[in-house]
N, C-alpha and C positions, 0 to 999 in steps of 0.2 A: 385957468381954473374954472371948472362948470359949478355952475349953484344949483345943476337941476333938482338937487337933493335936499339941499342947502336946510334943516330946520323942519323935515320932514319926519316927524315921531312915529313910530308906528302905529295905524289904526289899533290892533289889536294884537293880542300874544296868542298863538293856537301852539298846546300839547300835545305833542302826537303820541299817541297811547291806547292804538286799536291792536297794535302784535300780539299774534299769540305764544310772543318767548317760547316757540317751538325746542329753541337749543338750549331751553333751561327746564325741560320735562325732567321726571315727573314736578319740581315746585308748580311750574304755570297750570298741574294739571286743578289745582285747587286756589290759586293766588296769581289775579292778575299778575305780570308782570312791574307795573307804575307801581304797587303794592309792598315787593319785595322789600325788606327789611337789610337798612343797614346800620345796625349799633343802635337801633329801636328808631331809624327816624324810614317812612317808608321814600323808596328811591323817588318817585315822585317829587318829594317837596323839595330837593335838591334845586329843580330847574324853578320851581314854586316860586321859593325863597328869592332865588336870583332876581326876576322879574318884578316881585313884589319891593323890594329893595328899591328896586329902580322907579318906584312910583305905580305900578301897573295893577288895578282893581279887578280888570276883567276879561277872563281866560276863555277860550275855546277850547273843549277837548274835544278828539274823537276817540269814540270807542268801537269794540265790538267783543272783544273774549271775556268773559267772564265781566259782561259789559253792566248789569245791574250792581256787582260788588265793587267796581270801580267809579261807577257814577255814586252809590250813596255815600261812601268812605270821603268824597272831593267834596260832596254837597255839606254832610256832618262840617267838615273841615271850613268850608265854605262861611258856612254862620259863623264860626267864632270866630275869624278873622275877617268879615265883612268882604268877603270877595264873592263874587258872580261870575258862576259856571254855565257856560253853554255848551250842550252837548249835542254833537251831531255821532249816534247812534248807524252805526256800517252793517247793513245787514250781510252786505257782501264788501269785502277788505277792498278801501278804492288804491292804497298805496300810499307814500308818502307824500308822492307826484299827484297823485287824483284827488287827494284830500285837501291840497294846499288848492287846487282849482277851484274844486267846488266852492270852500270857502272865497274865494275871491268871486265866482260867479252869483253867490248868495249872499254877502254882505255888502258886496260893493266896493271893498276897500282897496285904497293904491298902496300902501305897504302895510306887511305885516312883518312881527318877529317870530320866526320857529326854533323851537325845543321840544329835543327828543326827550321822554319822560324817564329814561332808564343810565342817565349819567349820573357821574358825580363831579361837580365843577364847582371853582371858586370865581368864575370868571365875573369882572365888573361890565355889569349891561349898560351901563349908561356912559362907558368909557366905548365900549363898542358902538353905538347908537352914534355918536358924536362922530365915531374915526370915519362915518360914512356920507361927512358933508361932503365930501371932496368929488364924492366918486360918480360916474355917471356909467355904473356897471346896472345889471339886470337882477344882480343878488348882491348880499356882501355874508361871507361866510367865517366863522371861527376855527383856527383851525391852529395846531399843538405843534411845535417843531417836535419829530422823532419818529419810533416806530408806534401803531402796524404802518402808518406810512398812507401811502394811494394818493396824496396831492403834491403835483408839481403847482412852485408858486414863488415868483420873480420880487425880491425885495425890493427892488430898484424902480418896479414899473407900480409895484400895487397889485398887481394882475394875477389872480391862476392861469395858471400854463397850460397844463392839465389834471384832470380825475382820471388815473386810473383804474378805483377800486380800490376795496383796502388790503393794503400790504403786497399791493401788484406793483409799487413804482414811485417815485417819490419820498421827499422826508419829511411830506407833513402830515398830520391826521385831522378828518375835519371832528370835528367836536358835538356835530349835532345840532349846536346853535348856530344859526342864519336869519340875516334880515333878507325879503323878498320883493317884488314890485310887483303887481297888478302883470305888467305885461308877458310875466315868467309865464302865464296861462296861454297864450296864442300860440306858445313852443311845445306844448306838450300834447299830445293824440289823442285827440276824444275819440277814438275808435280802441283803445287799448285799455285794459285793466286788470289787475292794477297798476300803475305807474309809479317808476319810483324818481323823487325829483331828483337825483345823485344821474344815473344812470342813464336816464330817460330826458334828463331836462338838461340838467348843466353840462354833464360830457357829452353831450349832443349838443349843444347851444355851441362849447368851445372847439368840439373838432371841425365839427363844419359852419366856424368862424362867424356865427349867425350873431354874436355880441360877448360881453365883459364879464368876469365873475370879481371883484374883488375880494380882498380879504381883511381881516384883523389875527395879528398874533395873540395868541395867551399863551402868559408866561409862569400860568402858576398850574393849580393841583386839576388834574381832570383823567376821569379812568369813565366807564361804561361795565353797565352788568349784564352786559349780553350772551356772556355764554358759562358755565359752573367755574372754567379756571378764571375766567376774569371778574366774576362775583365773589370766589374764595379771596382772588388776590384784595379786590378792594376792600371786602370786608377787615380782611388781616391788618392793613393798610390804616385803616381808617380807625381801626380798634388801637392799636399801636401809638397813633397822635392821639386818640380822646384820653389814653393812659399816661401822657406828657404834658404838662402843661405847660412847659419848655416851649414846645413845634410851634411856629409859627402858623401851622395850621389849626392849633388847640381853638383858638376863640373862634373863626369859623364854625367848625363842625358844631361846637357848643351853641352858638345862634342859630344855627340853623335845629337845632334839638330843640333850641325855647320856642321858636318860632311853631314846632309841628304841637307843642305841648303847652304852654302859656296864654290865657285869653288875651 
């Protein structure tokens, strides 16, 4: 068993929330994409809430589209829940891959936790955090058994197999949440931009066998509003449990509403 990990919290939590939800025009043409509205809580505080839950004060975003409505919306938010926002401002989009670099070449930090800002997920962070004493991988990622798919990934070993891409191969999906190490940064191309860390960093890390991805299963609710029919679906979805108070989903979604609307 390796302890290299062993009790290592993550420095810090960065949101990534510089897209310009190209494939959600025209909404993105007037409202960030982290913004978007679901059942009146904006998709944002989804990964918010997670994190905060878990203990966690202080966030990293980056921005760039409709990047001043994005920063004040998180700051507002920011004061009445005592959380501190740091903004690293993309004049030019570095990637999911470029942003996570920089941030490590500008904070200094040996791990952090990323989330994507445009899911919707019930997953416990701190049960994640924990599943990653064991592992002496380079990431540990979350990821869905089912479709659109793109991750091959071995129950047996702990191990991603492969990234295909999504809905190219595989029966898992990754989720968007990932714990990272400092040393993800030496694998990825400072000569290329933007980079994306899926594409660019892990399915290159694992085809040409250069090191480990591990993973953790979640086994409960988690969709993405990345494109009009997967934003309909969720919203329908999500409208459907807050009008139940049956679902096992009901109190969720309701905490996470007090959480964006209660001081």
């Amino acid at each position: 068993m390796s302890n290299k990990n062993k009790n290592l919290k993550p420095d810090a939590v960065l949101i990534l929330s510089a897209g310009k939800g190209e494939r959600l025009r025209p909404i993105t043409d007037f409202t960030p994409k982290p913004l978007i509205d679901i059942e009146g809580i904006p998709v944002f505080a989804f990964s918010l809430f997670l994190a905060y839950k878990a203990g966690f004060r202080e966030f990293i975003v980056n921005t760039h589209h409709l990047a001043e409505i994005l920063e004040e919306r998180m700051k507002d938010f920011g004061k009445k829940k005592g959380i501190n926002f740091k903004f690293i401002r993309e004049k030019k989009l570095l990637g999911t891959g470029g942003t996570i670099k920089y941030v490590f070449e500008k904070f200094k930090f040996k791990k952090i936790l990323v989330m994507n800002s445009d899911i919707v997920c019930d997953a416990d962070i701190e049960s994640f955090i924990k599943s990653w004493s064991e592992s002496d991988s380079l990431a540990h990622i979350m990821i869905k058994e089912g479709k659109p798919g793109g991750v091959e990934a071995d129950k047996n070993t702990g191990k991603v197999v492969k990234i295909y891409g999504e809905g190219k191969g595989g029966n898992f999906t990754f989720t968007g949440i990932h714990l990272v190490k400092s040393e993800i940064k030496d694998f990825l191309d400072n000569k290329k931009t933007p980079l994306c860390i899926v594409k660019d960093g892990y399915s290159k890390i694992l085809d040409e066998g250069k090191g480990t991805i591990s993973f953790f299963i979640h086994d409960g609710f988690f969709s993405d509003v990345g494109t009009h029919s997967r934003l309909s679906e969720t919203r329908k979805t999500v409208s459907e449990i807050m009008s139940n108070a049956n679902d096992r989903l009901y109190n969720f979604f309701i905490s996470v509403k007090k959480f964006v609307y209660e001081d």
